[in-house]
MARLODO-617431 format. One record per residue (C-alpha): residue number from 1; x, z, y. Coordinates in steps of 0.2 Angstrom, whole numbers. Example, Ala and Ser with C-alpha at 12.3 -4.5 7.8 and 13.67 -1.06 7.14 Angstrom:
<pts>
num 1&xx 62&zz 39&yy -22
num 2&xx 68&zz 36&yy -5
</pts>
This chain:
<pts>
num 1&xx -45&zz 39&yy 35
num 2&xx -64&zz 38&yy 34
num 3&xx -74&zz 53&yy 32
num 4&xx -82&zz 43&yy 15
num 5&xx -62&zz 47&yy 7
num 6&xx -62&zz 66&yy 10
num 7&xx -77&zz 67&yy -6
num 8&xx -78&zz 64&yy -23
num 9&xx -85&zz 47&yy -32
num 10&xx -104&zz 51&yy -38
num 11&xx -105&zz 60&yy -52
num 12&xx -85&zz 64&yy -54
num 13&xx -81&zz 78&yy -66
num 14&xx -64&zz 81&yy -70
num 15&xx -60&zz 81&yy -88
num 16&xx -64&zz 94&yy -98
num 17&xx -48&zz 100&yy -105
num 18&xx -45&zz 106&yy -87
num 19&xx -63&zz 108&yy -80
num 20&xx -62&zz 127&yy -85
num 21&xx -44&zz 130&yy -77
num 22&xx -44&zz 138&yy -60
num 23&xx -30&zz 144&yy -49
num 24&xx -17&zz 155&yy -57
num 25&xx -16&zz 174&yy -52
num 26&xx 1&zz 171&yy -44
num 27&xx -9&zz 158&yy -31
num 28&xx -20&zz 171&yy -27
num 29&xx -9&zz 187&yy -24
num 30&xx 6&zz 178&yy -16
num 31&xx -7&zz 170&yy -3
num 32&xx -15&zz 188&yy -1
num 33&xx 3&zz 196&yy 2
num 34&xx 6&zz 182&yy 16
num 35&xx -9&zz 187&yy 22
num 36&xx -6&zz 206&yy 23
num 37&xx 12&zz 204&yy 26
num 38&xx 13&zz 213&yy 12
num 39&xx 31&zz 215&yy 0
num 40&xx 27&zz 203&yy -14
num 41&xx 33&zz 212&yy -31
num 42&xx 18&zz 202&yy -40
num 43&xx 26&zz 187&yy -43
num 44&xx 42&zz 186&yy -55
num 45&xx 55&zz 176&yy -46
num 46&xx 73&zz 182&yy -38
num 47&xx 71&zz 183&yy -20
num 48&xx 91&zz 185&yy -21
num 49&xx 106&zz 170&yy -20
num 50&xx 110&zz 163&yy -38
num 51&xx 130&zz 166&yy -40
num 52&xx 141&zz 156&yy -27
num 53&xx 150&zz 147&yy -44
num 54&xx 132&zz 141&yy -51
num 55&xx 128&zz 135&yy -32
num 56&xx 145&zz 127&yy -32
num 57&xx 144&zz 119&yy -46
num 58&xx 127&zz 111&yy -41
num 59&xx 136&zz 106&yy -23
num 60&xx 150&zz 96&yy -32
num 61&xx 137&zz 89&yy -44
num 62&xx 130&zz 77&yy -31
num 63&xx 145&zz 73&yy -23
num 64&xx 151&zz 68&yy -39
num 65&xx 137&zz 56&yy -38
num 66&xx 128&zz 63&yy -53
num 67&xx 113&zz 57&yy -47
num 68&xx 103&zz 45&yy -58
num 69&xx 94&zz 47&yy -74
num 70&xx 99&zz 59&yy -87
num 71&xx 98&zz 58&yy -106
num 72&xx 81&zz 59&yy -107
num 73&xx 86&zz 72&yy -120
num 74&xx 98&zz 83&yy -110
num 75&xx 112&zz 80&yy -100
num 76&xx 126&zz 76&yy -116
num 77&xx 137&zz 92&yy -103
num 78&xx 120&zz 102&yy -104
num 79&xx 116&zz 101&yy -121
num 80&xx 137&zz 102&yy -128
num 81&xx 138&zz 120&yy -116
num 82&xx 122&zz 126&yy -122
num 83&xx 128&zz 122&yy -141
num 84&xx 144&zz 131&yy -139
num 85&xx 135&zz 146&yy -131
num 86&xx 121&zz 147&yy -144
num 87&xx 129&zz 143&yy -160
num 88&xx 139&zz 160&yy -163
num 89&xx 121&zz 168&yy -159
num 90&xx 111&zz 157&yy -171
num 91&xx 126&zz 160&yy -184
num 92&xx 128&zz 140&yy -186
num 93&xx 134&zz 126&yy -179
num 94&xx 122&zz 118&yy -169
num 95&xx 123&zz 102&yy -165
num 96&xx 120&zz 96&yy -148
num 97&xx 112&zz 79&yy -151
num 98&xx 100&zz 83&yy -162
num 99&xx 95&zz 102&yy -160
num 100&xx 93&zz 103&yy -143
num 101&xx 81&zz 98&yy -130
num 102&xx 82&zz 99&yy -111
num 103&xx 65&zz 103&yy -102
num 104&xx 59&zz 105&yy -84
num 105&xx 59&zz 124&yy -86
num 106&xx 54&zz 135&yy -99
num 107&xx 37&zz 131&yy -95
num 108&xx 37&zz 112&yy -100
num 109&xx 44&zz 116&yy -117
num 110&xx 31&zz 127&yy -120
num 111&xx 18&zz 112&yy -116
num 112&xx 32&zz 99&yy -126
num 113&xx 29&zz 111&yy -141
num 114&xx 9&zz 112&yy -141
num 115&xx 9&zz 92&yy -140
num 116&xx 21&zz 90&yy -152
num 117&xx 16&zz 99&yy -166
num 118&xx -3&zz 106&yy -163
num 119&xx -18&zz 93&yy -169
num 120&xx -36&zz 96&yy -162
num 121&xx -45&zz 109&yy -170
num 122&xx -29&zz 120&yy -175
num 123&xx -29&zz 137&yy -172
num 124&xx -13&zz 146&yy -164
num 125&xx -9&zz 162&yy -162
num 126&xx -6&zz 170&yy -146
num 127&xx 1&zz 190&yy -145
num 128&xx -8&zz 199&yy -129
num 129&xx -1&zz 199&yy -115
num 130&xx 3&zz 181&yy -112
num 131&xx 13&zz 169&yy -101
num 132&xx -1&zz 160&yy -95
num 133&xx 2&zz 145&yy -98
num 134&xx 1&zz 146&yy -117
num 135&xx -18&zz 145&yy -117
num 136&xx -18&zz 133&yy -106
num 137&xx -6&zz 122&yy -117
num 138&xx -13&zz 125&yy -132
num 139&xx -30&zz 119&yy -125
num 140&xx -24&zz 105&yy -117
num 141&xx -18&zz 99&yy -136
num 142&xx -34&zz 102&yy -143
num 143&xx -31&zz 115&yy -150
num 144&xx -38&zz 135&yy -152
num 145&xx -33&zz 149&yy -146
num 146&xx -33&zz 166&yy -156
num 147&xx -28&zz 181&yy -146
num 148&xx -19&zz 196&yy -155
num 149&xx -17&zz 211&yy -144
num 150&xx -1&zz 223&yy -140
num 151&xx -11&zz 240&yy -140
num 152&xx -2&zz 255&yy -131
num 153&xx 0&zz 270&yy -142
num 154&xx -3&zz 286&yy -134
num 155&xx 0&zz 285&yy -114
num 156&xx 14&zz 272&yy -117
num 157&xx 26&zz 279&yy -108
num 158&xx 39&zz 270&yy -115
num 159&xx 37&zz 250&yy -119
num 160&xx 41&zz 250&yy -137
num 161&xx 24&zz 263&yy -136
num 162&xx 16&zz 246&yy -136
num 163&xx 11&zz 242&yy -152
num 164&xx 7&zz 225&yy -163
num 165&xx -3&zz 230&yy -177
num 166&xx 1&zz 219&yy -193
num 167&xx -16&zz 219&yy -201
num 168&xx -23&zz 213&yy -185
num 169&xx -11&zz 200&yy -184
num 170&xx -16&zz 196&yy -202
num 171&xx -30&zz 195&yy -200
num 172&xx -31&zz 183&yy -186
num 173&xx -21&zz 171&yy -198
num 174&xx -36&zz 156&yy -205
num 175&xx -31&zz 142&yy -215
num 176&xx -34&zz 132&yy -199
num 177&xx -19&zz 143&yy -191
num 178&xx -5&zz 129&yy -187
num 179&xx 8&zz 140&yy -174
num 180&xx 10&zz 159&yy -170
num 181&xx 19&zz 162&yy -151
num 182&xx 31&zz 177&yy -148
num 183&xx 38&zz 181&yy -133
num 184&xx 52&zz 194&yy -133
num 185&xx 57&zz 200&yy -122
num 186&xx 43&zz 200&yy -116
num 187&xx 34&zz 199&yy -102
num 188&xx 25&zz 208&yy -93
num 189&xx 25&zz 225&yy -103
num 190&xx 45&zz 221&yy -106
num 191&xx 42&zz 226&yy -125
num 192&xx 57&zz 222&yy -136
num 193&xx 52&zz 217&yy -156
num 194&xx 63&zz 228&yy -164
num 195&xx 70&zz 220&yy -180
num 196&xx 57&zz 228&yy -190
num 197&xx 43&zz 220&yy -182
num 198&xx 49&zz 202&yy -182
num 199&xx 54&zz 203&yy -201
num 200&xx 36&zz 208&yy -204
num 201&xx 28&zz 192&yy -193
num 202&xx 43&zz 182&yy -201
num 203&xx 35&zz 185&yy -219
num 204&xx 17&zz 181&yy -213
num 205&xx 23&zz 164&yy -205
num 206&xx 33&zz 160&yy -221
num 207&xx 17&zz 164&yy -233
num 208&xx 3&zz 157&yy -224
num 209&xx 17&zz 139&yy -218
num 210&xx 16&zz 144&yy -199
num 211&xx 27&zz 139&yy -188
num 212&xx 35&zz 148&yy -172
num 213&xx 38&zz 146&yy -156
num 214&xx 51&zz 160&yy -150
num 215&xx 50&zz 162&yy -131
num 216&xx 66&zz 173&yy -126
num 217&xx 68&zz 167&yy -107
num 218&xx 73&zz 185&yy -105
num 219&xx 85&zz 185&yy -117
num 220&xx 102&zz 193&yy -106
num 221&xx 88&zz 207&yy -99
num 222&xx 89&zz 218&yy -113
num 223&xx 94&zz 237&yy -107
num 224&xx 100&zz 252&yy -114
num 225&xx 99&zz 269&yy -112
num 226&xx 111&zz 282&yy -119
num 227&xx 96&zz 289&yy -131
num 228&xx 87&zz 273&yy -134
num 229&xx 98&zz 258&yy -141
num 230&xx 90&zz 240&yy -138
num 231&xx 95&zz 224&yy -149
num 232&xx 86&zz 208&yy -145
num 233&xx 83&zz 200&yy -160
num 234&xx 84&zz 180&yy -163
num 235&xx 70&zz 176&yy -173
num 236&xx 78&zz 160&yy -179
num 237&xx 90&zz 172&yy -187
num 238&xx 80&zz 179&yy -200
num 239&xx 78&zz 175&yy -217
num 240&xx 68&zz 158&yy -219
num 241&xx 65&zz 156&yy -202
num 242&xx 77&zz 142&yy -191
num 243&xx 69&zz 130&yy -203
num 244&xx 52&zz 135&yy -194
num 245&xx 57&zz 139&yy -177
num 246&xx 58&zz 133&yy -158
num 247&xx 68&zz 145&yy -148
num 248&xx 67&zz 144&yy -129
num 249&xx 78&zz 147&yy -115
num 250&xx 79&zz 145&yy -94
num 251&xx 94&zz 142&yy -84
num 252&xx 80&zz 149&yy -68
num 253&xx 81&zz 167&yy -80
num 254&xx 96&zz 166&yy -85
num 255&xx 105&zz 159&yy -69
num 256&xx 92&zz 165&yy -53
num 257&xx 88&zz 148&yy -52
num 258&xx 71&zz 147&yy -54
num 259&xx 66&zz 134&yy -44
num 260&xx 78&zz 120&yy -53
num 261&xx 67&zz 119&yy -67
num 262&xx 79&zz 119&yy -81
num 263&xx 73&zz 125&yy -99
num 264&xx 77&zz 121&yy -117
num 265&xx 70&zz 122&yy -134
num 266&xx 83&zz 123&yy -149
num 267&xx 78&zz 119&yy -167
num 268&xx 79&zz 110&yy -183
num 269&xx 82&zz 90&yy -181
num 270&xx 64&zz 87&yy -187
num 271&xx 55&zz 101&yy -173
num 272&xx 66&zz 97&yy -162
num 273&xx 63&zz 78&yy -161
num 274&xx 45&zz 80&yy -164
num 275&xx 46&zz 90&yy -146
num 276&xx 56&zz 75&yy -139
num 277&xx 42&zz 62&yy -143
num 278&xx 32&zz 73&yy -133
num 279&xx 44&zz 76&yy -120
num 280&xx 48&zz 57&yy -117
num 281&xx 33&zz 55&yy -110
num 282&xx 30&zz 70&yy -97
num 283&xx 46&zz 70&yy -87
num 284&xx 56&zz 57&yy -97
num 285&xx 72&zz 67&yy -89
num 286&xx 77&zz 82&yy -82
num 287&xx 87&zz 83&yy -64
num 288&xx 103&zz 78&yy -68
num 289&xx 116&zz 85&yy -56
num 290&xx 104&zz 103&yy -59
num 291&xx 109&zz 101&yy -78
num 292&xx 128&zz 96&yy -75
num 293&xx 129&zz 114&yy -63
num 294&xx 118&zz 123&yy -78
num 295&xx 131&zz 116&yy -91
num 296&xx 147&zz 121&yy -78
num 297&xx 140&zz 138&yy -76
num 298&xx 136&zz 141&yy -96
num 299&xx 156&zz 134&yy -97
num 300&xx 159&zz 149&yy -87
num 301&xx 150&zz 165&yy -93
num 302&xx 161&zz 170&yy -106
num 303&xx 175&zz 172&yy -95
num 304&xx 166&zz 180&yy -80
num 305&xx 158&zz 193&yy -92
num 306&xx 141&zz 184&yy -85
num 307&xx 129&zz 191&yy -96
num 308&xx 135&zz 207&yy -95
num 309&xx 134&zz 208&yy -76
num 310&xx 117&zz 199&yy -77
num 311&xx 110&zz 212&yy -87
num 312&xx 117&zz 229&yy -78
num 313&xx 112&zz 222&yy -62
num 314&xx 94&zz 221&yy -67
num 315&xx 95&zz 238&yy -75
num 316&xx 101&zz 245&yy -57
num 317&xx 86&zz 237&yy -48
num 318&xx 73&zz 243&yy -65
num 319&xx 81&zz 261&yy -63
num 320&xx 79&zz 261&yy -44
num 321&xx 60&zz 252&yy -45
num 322&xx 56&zz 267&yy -60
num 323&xx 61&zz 282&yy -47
num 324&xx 51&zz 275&yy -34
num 325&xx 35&zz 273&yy -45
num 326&xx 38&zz 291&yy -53
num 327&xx 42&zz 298&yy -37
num 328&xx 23&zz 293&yy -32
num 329&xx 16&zz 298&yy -47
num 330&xx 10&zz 279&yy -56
num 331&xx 17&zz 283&yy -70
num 332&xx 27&zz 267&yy -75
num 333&xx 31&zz 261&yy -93
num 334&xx 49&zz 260&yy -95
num 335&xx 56&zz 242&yy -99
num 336&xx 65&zz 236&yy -114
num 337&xx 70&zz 220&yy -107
num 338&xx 65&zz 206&yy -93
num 339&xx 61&zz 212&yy -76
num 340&xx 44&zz 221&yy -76
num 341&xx 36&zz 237&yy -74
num 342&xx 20&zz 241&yy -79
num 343&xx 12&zz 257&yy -73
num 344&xx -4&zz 266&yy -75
num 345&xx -15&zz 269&yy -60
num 346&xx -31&zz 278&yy -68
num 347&xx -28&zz 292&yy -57
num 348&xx -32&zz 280&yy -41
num 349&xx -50&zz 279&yy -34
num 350&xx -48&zz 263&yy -23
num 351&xx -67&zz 255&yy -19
num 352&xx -70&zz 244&yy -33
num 353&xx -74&zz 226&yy -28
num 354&xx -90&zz 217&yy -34
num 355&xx -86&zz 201&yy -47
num 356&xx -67&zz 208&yy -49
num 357&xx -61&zz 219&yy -64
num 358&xx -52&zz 236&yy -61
num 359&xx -35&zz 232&yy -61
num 360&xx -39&zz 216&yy -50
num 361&xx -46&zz 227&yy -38
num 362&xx -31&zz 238&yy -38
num 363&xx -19&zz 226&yy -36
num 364&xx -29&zz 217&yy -23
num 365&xx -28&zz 237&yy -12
num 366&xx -10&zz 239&yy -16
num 367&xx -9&zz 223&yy -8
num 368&xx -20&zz 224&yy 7
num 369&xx -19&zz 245&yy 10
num 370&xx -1&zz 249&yy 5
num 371&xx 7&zz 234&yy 9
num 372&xx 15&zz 230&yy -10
num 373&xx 8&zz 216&yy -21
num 374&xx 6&zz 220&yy -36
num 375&xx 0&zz 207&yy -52
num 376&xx -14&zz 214&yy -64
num 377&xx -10&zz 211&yy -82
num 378&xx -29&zz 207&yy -85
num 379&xx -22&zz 190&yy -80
num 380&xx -12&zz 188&yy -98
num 381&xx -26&zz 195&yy -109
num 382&xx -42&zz 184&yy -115
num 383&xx -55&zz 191&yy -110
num 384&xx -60&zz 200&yy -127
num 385&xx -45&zz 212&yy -126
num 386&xx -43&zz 214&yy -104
num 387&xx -51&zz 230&yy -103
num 388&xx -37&zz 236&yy -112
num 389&xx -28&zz 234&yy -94
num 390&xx -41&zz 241&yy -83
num 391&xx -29&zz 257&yy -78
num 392&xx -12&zz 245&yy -78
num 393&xx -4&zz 235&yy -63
num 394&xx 12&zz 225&yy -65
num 395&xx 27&zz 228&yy -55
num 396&xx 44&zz 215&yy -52
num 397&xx 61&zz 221&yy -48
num 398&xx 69&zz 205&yy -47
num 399&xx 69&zz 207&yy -28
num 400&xx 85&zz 212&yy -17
num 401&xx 87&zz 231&yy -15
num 402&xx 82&zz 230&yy 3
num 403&xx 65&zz 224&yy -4
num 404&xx 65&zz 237&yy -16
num 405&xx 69&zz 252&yy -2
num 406&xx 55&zz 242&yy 8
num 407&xx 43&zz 244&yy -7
num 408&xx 48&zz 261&yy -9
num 409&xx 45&zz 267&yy 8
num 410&xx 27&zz 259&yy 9
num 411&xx 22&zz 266&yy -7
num 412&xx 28&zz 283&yy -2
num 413&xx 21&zz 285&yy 13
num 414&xx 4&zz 278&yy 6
num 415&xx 4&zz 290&yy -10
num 416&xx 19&zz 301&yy -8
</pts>
């Protein structure tokens, strides 16, 4: 290869829907872990084995010879298991066909979505703290983002302490406002919307014509305590609301399977194929023997008591990451739902870092000091509302328990 190839054409830009986009925070701290040998509990993703039945199912998948393009759709298994599963929680029939879309992850429905129904110049909603990638999609359609923030109320010490404030959220609402994002639960405070709250958001979309896209990835992650009873509320369940509605779900959540890249988007005929036309034309398909073992594994969680195991194991590892954190004193926000912990760390003095934020260089000394990566939450705020995060560093627990013990003994003998 000549040297001439290794550099860019004179004058090259890229364009400018990406030209502002740099590496994500989970590129950064997961190379900075590797470097420091540190535990890596920044980025979300089990380190664990999925269940031998959904790996099985997988195996006999390809042997079968399942192999060639799927329904560019969803696999007709996929998208049947995922009917039957879903139907009784939506209170209707759902029908497979024309309801239902397979995705590579969670994370291309979300783009899908922004393609499919957002026109340049429209505003969207996005509630603070955010996946990234909804900013990024919805600028990559054209369109605007407008940030609404979850503020904590008092020293949140518990997550439904984080609070949305309706006549913010009203306020945000412009008559170029096309779609409104909720994520619940939700990462990375792992607030659940009580019942109360979506009703409320419900009756601004259904006054001002909004429609909603209703991440619920971490929809079997939903804990309870004996004082504290938690209900994860559909919000294309209310009132008025399937009608204007995209629901999403992840077999890598769902199923520990993160690296299959299977997601989904269920709604109305008319949403539904308008996320289609758009998905067509990124991946066509989805993996087809990965949605054949998704759809064998969905076949199978009623009988197994799936969801129910799924969710008191990751109450086990939440309760036994929440001792260690108390036990050192950062003060951690108890989780609702999915599998992070946010704790407070303004009673730390690490040497702050010229050109990085607070909580960056926080998490950037738990990483290189004590040997734990942590993510700061600064990451899923715009930049309007991320000092609300400067004390905060995000924690994940989907991790083996010998990770955890691991974590735990660094942090206690580097704080304890």
């Amino acid at each position: 290869m000549s040297t001439a190839s290794l550099h860019t054409p004179p004058g090259f830009q890229p364009a400018s829907r990406v030209r502002g986009f740099g590496t994500t925070v989970f590129t950064e701290f997961t190379a900075l872990a590797l470097q420091n040998n540190a535990v890596n509990l920044g980025q979300g993703f089990p380190n664990f084995p999925a269940p031998d039945f959904v790996k099985e199912a997988a195996q006999q998948a390809i042997a079968a010879d399942l192999n060639q393009y799927a329904r560019a759709a969803g696999h007709p298994r996929l998208v049947r298991a995922l009917a039957a599963a879903y139907g009784p929680l939506f209170g209707r029939a759902l029908d497979p066909l024309s309801e239902i879309v397979v995705t590579v992850g969670a994370t291309e429905a979300i783009f899908a979505t922004m393609q499919a129904l957002v026109e340049p110049g429209d505003e969207v909603i996005l509630i603070e703290p955010f996946y990234d990638s909804y900013p990024a999609s919805v600028i990559m359609a054209g369109g605007a983002p407008v940030y609404v923030p979850l503020r904590p109320q008092g020293d949140a010490v518990r997550a439904v302490d984080w609070a949305l404030d309706m006549d913010e959220l009203r306020a945000a609402i412009s008559p170029r406002t096309r779609l409104l994002v909720i994520n619940t639960p939700q990462n990375p405070v792992g607030k659940v919307f009580t019942r109360q709250e979506l009703t409320e958001i419900a009756q601004l979309a259904q006054t001002h014509n909004l429609l909603v896209l209703s991440d619920e990835v971490y929809e079997w992650m939903v804990y309870q305590d004996p004082a504290r009873p938690v209900e994860h509320v559909r919000m294309a369940t209310l009132p008025g609301m399937w009608e204007r509605t995209i629901t999403l779900g992840s077999a890598g959540k769902t199923f520990s399977v993160t690296g299959w890249k299977i997601g989904w988007a269920i709604a109305p005929p008319p949403l539904a194929a308008a996320v289609f036309a758009a998905h067509q034309w990124i991946p066509f398909a989805v993996s087809t023997p990965m949605q054949e073992a998704v759809a064998v594994a969905m076949e199978q969680t009623t009988e197994r008591d799936y969801f129910n195991w799924l969710s008191a194991m990751y109450q086990a590892k939440r309760d036994r990451l929440m001792h260690t954190l108390e036990l050192v004193g950062l003060r951690p926000v108890s989780p609702d739902g999915s599998y992070f912990i946010i704790v407070h760390t303004d009673h730390l003095n690490p040497p702050a870092e010229p050109g990085y934020r607070r909580d960056f260089s926080v998490c950037r000394w738990f990483t290189r000091e004590i040997g734990v990566a942590a993510i700061p939450p600064s990451a899923f705020y715009s930049a309007e509302h991320a000092y609300l995060t400067d004390s905060l560093a995000r924690f994940c627990f989907c991790k083996t328990d010998e990770m955890l013990d691991d974590a735990a003994e660094r942090l206690q003998r580097a704080l304890g």
